[in-house]
HTML snippet that shows the backbone in 3Dmol.js (N, CA, C, O; Angstrom):
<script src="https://3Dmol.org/build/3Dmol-min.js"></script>
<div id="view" style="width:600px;height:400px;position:relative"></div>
<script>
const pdb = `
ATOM      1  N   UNK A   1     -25.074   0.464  37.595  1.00  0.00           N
ATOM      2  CA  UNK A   1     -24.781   1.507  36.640  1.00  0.00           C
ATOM      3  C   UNK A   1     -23.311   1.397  36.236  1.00  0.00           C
ATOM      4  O   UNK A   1     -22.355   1.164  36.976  1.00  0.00           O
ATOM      5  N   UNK A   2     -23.318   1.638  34.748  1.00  0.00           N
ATOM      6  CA  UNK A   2     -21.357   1.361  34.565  1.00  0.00           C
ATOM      7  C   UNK A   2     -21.118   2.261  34.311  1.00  0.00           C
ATOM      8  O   UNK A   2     -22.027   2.804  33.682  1.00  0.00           O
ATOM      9  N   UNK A   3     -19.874   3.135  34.521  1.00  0.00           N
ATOM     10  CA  UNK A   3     -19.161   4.676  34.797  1.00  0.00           C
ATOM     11  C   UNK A   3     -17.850   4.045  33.411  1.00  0.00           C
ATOM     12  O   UNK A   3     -17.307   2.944  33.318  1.00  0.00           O
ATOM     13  N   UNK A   4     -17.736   5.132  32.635  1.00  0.00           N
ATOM     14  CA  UNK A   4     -16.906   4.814  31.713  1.00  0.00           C
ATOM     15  C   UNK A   4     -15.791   5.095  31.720  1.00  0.00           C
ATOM     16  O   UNK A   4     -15.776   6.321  31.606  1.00  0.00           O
ATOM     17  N   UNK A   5     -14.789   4.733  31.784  1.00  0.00           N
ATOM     18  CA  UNK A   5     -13.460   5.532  32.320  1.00  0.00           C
ATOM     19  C   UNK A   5     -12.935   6.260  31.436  1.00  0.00           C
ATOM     20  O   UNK A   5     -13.070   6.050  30.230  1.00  0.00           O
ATOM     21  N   UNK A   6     -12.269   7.207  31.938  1.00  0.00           N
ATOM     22  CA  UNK A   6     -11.881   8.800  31.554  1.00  0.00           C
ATOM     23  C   UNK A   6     -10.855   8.438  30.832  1.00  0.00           C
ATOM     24  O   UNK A   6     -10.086   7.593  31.289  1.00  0.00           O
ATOM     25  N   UNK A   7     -10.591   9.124  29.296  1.00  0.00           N
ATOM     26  CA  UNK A   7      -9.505   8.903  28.617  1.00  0.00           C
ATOM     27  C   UNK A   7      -9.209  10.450  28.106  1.00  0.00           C
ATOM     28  O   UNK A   7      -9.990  11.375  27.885  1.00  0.00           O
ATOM     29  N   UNK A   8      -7.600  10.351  27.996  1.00  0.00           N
ATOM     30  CA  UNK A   8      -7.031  11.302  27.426  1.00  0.00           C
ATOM     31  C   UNK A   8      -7.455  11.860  25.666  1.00  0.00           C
ATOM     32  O   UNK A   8      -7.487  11.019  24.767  1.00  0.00           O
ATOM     33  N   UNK A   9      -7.608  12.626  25.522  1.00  0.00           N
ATOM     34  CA  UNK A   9      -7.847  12.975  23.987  1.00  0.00           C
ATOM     35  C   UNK A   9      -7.181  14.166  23.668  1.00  0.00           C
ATOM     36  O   UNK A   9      -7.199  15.332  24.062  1.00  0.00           O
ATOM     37  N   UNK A  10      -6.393  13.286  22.553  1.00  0.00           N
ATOM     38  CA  UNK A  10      -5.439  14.910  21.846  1.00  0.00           C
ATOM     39  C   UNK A  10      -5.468  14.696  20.404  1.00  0.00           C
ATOM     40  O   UNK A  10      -5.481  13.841  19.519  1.00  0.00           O
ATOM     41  N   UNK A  11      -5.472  16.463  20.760  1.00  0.00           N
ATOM     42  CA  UNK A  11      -6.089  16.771  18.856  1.00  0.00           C
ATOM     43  C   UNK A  11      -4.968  17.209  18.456  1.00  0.00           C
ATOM     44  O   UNK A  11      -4.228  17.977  19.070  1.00  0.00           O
ATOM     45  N   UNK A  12      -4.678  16.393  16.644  1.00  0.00           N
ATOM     46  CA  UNK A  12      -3.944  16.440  15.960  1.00  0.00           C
ATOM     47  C   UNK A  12      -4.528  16.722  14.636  1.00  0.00           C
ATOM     48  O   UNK A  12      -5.496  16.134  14.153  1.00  0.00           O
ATOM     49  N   UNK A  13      -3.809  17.736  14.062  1.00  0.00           N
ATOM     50  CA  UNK A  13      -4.086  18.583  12.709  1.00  0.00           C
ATOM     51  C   UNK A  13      -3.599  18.089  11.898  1.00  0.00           C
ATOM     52  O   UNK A  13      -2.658  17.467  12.391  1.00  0.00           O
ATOM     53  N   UNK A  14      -3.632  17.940  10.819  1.00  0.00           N
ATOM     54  CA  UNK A  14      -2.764  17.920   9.383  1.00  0.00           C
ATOM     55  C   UNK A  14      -1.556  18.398   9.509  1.00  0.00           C
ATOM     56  O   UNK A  14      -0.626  17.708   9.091  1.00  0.00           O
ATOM     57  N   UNK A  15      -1.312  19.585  10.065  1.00  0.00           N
ATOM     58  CA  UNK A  15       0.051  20.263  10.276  1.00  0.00           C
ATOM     59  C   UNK A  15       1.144  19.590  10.124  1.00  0.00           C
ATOM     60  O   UNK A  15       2.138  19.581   9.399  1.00  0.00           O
ATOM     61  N   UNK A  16       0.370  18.609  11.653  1.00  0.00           N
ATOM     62  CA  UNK A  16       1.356  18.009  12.896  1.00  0.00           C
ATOM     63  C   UNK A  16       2.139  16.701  12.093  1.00  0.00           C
ATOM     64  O   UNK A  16       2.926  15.973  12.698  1.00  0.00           O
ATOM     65  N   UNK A  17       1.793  16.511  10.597  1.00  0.00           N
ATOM     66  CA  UNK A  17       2.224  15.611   9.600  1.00  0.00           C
ATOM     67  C   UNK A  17       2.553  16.195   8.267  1.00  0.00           C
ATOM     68  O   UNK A  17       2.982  15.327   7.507  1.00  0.00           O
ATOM     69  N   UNK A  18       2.494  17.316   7.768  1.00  0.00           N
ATOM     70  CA  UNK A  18       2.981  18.138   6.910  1.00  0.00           C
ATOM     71  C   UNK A  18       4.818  17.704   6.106  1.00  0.00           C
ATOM     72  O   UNK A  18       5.156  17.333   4.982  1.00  0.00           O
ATOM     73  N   UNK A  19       5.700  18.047   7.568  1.00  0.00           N
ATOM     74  CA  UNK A  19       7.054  17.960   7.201  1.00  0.00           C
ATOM     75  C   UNK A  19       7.585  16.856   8.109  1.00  0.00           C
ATOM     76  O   UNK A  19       7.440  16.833   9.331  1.00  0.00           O
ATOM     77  N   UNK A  20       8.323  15.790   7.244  1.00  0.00           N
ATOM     78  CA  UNK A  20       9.493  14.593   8.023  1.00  0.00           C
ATOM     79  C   UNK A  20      10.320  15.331   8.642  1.00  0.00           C
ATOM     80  O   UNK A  20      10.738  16.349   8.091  1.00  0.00           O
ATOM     81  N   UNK A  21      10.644  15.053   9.645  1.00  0.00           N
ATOM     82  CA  UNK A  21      12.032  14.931  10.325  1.00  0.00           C
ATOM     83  C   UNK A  21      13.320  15.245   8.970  1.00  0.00           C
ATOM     84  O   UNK A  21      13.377  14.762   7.839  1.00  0.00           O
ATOM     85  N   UNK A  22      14.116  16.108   9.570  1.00  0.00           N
ATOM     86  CA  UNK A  22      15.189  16.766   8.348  1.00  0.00           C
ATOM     87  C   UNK A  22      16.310  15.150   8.911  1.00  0.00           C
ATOM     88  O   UNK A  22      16.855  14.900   9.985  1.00  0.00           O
ATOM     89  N   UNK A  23      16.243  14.278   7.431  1.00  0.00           N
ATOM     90  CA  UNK A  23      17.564  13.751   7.734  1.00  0.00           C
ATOM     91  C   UNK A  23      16.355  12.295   8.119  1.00  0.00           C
ATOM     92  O   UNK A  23      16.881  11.263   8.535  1.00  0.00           O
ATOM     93  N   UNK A  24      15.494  12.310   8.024  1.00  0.00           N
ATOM     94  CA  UNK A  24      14.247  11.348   8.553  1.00  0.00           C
ATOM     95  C   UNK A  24      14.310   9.950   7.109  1.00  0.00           C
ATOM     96  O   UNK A  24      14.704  10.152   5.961  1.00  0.00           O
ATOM     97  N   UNK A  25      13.888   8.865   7.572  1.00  0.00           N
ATOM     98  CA  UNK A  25      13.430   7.608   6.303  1.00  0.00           C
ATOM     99  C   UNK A  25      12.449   8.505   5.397  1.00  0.00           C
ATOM    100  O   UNK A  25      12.662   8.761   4.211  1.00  0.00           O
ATOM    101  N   UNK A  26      11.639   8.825   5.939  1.00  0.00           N
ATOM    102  CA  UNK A  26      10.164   9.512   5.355  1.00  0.00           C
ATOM    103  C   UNK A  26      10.832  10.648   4.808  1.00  0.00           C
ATOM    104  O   UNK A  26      10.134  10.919   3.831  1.00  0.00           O
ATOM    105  N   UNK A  27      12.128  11.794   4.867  1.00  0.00           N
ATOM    106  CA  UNK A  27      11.919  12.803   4.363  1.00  0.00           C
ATOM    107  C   UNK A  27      12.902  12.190   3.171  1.00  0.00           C
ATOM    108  O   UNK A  27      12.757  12.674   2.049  1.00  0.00           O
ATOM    109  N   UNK A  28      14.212  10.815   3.425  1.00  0.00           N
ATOM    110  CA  UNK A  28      14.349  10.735   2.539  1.00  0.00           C
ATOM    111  C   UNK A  28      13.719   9.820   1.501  1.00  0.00           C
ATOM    112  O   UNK A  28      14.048   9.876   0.316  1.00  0.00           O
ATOM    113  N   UNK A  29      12.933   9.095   1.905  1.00  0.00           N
ATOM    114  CA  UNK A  29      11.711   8.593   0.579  1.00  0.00           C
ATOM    115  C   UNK A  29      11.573  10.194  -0.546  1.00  0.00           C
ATOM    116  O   UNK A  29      12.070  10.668  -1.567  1.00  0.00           O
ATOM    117  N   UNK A  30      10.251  10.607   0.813  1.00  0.00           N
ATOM    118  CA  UNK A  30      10.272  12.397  -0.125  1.00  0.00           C
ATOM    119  C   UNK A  30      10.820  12.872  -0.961  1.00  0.00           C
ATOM    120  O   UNK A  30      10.157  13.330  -1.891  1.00  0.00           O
ATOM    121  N   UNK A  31      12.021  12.947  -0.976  1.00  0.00           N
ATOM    122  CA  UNK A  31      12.638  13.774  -1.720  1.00  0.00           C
ATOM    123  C   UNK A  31      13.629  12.702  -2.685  1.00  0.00           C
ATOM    124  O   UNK A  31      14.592  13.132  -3.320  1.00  0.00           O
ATOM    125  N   UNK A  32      13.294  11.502  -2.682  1.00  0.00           N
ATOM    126  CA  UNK A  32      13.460  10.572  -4.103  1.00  0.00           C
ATOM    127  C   UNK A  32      12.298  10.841  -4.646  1.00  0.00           C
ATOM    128  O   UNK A  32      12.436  11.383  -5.743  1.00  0.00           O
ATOM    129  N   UNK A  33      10.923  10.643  -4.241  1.00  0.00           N
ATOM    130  CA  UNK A  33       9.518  10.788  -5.000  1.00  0.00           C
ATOM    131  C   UNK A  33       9.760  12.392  -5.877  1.00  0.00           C
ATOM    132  O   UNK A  33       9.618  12.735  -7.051  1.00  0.00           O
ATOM    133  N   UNK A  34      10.144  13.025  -4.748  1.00  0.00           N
ATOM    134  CA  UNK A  34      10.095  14.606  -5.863  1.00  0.00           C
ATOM    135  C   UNK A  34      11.337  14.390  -6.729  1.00  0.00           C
ATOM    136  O   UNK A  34      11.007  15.046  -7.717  1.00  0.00           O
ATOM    137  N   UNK A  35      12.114  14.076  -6.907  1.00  0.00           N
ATOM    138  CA  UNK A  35      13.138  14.044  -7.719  1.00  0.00           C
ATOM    139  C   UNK A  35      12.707  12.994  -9.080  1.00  0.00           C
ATOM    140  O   UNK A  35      13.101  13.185 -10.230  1.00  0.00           O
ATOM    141  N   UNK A  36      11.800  11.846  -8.634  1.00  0.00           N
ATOM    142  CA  UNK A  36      11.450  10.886 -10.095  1.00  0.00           C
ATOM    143  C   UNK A  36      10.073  11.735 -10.004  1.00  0.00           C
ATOM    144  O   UNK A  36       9.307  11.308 -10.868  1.00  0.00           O
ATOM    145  N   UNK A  37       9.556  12.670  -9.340  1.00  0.00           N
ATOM    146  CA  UNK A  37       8.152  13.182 -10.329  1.00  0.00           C
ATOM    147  C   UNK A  37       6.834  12.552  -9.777  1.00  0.00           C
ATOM    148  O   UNK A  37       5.705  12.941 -10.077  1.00  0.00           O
ATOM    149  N   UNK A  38       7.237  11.162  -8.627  1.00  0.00           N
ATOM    150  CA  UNK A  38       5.926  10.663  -8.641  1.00  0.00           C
ATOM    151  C   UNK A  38       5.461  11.087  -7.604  1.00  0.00           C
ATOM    152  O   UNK A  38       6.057  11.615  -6.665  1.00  0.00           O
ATOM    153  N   UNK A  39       3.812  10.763  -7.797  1.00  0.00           N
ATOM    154  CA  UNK A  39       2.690  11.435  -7.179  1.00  0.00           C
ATOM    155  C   UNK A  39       1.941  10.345  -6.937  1.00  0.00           C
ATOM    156  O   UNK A  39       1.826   9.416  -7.736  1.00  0.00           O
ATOM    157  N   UNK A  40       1.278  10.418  -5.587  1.00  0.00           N
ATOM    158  CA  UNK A  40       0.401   9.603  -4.932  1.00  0.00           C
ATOM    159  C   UNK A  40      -0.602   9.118  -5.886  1.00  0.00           C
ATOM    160  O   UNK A  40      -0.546   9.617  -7.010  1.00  0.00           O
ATOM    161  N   UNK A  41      -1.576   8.175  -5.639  1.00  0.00           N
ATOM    162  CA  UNK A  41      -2.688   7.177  -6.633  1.00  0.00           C
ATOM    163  C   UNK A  41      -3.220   8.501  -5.999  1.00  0.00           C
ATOM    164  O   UNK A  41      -2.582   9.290  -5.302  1.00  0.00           O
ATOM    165  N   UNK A  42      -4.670   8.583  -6.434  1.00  0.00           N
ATOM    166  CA  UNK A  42      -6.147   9.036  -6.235  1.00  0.00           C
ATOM    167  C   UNK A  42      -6.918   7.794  -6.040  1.00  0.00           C
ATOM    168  O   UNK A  42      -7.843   7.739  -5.229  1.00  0.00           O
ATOM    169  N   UNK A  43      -6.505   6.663  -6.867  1.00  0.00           N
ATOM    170  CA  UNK A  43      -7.760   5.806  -6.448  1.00  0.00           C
ATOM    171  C   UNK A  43      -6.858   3.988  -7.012  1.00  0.00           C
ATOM    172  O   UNK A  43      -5.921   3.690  -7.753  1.00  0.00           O
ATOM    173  N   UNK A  44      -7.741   3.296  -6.220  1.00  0.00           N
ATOM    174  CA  UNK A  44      -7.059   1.897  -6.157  1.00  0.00           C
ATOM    175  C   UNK A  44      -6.901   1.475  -8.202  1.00  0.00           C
ATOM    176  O   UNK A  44      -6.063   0.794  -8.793  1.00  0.00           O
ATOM    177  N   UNK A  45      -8.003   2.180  -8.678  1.00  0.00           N
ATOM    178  CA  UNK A  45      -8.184   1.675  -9.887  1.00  0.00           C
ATOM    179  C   UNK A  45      -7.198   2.187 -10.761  1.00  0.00           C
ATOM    180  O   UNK A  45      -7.399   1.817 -11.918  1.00  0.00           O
ATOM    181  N   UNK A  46      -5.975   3.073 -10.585  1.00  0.00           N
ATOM    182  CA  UNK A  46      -4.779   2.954 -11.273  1.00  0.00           C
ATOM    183  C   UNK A  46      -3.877   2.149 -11.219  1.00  0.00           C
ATOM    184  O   UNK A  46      -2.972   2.212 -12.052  1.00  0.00           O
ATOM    185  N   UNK A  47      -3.882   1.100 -10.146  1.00  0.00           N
ATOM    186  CA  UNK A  47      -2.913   0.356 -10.087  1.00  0.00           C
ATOM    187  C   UNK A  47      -3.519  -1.208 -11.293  1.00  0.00           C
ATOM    188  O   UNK A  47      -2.853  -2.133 -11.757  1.00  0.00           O
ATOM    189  N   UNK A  48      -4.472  -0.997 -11.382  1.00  0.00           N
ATOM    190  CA  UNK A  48      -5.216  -1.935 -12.233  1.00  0.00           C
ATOM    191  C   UNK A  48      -4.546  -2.379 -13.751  1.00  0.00           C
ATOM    192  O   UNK A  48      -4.418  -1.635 -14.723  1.00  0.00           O
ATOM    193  N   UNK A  49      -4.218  -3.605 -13.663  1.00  0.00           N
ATOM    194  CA  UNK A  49      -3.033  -3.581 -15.378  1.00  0.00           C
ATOM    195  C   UNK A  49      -4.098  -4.794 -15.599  1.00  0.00           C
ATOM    196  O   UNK A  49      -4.724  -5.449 -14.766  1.00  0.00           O
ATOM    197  N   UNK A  50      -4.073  -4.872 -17.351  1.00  0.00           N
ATOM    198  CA  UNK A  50      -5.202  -6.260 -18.106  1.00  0.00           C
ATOM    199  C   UNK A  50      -3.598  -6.677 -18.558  1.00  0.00           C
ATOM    200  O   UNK A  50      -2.694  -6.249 -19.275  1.00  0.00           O
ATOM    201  N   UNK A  51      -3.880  -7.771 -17.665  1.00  0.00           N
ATOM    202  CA  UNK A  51      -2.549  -8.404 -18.012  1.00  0.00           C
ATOM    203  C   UNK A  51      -2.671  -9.464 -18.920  1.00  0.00           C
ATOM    204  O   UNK A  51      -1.978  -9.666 -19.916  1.00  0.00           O
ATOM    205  N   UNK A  52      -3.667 -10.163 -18.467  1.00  0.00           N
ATOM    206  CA  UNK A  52      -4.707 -11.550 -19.489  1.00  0.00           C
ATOM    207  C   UNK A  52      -5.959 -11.101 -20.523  1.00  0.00           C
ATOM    208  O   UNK A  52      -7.097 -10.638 -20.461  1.00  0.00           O
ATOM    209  N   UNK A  53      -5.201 -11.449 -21.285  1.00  0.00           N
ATOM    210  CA  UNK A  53      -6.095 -11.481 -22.820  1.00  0.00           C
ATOM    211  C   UNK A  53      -7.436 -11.924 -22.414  1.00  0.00           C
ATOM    212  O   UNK A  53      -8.270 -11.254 -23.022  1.00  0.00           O
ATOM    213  N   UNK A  54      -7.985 -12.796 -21.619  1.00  0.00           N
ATOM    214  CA  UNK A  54      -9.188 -13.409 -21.029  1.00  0.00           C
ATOM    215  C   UNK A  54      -9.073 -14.300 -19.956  1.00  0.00           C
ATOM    216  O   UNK A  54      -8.117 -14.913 -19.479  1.00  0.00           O
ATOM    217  N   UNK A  55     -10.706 -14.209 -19.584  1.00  0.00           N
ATOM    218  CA  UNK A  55     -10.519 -15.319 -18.425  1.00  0.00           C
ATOM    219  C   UNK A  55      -9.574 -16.435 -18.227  1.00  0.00           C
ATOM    220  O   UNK A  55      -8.946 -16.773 -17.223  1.00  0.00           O
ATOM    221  N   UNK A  56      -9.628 -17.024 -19.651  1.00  0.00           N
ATOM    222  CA  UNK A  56      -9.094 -18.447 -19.338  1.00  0.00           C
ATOM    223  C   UNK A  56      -7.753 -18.483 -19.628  1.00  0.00           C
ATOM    224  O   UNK A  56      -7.204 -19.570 -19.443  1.00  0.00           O
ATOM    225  N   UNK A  57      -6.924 -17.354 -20.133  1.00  0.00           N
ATOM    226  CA  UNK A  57      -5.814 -17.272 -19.215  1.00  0.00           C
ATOM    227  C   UNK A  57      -5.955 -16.912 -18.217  1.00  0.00           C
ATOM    228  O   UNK A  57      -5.955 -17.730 -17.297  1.00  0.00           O
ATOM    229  N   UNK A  58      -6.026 -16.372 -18.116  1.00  0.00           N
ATOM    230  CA  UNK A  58      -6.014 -16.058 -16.268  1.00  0.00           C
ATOM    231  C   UNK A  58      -6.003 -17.537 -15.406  1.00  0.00           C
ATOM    232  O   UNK A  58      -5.104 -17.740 -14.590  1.00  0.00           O
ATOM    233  N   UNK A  59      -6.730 -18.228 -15.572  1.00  0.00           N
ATOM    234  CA  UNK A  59      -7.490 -19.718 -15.187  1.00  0.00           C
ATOM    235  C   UNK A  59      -6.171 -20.396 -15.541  1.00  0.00           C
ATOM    236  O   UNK A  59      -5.500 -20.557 -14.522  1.00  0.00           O
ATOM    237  N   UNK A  60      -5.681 -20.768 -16.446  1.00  0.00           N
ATOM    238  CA  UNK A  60      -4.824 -21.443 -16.917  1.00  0.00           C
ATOM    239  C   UNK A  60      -3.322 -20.971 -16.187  1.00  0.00           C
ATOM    240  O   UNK A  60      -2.335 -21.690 -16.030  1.00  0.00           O
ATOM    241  N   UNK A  61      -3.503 -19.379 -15.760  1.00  0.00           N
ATOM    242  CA  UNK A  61      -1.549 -19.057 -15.392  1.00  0.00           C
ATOM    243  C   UNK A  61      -2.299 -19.460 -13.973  1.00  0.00           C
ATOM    244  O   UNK A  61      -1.297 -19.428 -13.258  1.00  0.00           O
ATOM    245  N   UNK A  62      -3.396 -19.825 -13.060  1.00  0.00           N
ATOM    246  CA  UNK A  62      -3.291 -19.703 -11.817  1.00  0.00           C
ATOM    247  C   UNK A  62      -3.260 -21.119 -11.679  1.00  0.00           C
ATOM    248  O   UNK A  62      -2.764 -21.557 -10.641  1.00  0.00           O
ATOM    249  N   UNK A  63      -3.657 -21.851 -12.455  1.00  0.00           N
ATOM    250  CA  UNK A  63      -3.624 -23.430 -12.601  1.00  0.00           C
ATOM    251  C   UNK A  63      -2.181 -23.723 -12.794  1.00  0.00           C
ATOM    252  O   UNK A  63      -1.652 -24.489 -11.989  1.00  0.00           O
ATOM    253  N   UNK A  64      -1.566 -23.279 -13.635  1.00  0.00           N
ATOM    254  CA  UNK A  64      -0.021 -23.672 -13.268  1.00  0.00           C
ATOM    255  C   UNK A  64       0.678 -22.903 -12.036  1.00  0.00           C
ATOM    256  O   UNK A  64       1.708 -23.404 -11.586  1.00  0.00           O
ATOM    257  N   UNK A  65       0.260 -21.908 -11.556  1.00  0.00           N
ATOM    258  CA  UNK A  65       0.877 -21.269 -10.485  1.00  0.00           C
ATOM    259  C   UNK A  65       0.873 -22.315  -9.097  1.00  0.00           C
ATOM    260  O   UNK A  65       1.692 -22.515  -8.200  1.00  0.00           O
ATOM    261  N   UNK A  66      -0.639 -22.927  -9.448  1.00  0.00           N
ATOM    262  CA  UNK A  66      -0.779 -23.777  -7.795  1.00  0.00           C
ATOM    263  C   UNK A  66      -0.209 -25.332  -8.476  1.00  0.00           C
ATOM    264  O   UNK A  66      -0.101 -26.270  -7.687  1.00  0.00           O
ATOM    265  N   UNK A  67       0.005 -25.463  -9.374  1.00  0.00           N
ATOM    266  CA  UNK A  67       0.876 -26.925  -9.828  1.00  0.00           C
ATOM    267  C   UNK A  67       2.194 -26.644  -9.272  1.00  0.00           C
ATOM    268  O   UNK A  67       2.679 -27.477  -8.507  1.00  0.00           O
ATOM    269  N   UNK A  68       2.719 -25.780  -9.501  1.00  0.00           N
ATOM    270  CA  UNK A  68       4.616 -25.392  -9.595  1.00  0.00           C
ATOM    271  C   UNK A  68       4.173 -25.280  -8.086  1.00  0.00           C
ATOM    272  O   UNK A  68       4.642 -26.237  -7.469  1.00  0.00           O
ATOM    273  N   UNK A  69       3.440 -24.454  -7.284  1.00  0.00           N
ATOM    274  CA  UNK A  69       3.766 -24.290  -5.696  1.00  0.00           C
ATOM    275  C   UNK A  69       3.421 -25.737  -5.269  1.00  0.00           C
ATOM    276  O   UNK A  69       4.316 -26.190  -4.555  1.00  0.00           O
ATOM    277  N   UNK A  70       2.520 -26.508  -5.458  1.00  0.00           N
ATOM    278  CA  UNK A  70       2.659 -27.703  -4.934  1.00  0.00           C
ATOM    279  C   UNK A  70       4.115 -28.819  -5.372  1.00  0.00           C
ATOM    280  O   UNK A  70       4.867 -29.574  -4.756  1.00  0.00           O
ATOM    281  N   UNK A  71       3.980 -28.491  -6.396  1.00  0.00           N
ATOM    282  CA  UNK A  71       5.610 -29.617  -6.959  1.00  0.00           C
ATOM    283  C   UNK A  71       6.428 -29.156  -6.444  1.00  0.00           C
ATOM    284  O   UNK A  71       7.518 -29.600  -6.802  1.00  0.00           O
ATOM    285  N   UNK A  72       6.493 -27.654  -4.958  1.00  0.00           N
ATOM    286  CA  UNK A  72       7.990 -27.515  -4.775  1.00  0.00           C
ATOM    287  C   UNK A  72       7.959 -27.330  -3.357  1.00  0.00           C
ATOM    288  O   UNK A  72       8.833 -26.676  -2.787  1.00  0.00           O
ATOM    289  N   UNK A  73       7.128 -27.798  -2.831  1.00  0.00           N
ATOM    290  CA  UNK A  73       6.716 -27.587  -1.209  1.00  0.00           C
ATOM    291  C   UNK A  73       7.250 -28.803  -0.343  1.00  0.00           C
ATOM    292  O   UNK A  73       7.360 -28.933   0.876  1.00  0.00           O
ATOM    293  N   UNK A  74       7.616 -29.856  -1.666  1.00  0.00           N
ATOM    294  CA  UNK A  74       8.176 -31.154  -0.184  1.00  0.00           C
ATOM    295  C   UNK A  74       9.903 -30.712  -0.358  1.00  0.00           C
ATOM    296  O   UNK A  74      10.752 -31.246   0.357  1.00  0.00           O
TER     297      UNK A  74
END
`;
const viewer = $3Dmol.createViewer("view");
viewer.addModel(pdb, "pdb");
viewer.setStyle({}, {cartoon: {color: "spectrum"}});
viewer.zoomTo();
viewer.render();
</script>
């Protein structure tokens, strides 16, 4: 029979992440974000830019991308 060993469990709220440390990296990120206005994504699909007119650019800038990284690797 296998006996599972006993672990500690502690509950943490939303709270307990609410406010940075006064004087903290994180509170001063914070309070650059509130000062330029910005606000978290909602979803991956805002970061999404149509940068290529079509596939075959696309095809064509990644085809020179792996030419130039190989011509500069020796």
């Amino acid at each position: 029979m296998m006996v599972a060993e006993e672990q500690e469990v502690t509950a943490v709220s939303i709270a307990d992440f609410s406010e940075p440390a006064a004087g903290s990296y994180m509170a001063q990120l914070e309070e650059q974000a509130r000062r330029k206005h910005v606000e978290p994504i909602e979803s991956a699909d805002e970061l999404r830019a149509d940068v290529f007119e079509s596939d075959e650019e696309l095809d064509e800038f990644l085809a020179d991308l792996q030419a130039f990284r190989h011509a500069n690797m020796a």
